[in-house]
C-alpha positions as CSV (number, residue, x, y, z in Angstrom):
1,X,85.5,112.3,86.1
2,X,86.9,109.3,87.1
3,X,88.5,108.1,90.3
4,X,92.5,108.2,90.0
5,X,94.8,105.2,90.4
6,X,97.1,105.0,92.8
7,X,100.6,104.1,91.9
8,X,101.0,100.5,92.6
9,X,104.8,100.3,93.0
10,X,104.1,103.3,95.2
11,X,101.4,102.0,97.3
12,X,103.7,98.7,98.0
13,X,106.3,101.1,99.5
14,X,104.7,103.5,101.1
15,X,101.7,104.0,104.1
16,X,100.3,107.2,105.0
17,X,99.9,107.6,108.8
18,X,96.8,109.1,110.0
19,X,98.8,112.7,110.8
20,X,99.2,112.6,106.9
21,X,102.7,112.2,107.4
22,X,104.3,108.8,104.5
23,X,106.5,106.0,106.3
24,X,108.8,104.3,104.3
25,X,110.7,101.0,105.2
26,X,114.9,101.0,105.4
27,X,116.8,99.4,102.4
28,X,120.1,97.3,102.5
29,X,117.4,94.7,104.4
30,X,116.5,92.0,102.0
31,X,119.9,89.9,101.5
32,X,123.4,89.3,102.4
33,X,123.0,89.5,105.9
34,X,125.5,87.7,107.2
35,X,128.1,90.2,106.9
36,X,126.0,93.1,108.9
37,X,125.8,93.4,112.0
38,X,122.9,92.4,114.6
39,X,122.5,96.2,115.4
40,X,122.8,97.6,112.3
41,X,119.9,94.8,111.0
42,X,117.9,95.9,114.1
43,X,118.0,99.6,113.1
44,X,116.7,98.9,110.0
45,X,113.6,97.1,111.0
46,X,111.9,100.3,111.3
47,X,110.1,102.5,109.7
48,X,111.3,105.9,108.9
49,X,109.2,108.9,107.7
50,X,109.9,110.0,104.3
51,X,112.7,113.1,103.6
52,X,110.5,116.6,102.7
53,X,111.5,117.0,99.3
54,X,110.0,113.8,98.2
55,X,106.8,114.3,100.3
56,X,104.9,116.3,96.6
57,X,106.0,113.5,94.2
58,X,104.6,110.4,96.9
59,X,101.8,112.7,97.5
60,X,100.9,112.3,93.8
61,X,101.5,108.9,93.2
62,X,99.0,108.3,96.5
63,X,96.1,110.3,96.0
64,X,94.3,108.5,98.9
């Protein structure tokens, strides 16, 4: 059988740390900055580990 693909738009998104745990970056970080805050910016350069209930369907997408 052959090897499964990975979801591309998935594997963009998403890292698997080595606990087996999925990071995911913050949204709301890409444009019109100007009108947020310098501490609301800051608290959304980082990562953030992924809510439970999506942890099967990333899973999936991610098979290694």
């Amino acid at each position: 059988m052959p090897k499964m693909k990975s979801h591309s738009g998935a594997a963009k998104r998403f890292k698997k740390t080595p606990s087996g745990s999925v990071k995911r970056g913050q949204s709301h970080r890409s444009h019109i900055l100007t009108k947020k805050s310098t501490k609301r910016k800051r608290h959304l350069r980082d990562d953030v580990v992924i809510s439970p209930a999506d942890k099967a369907a990333i899973n999936r997408m991610l098979p290694y």
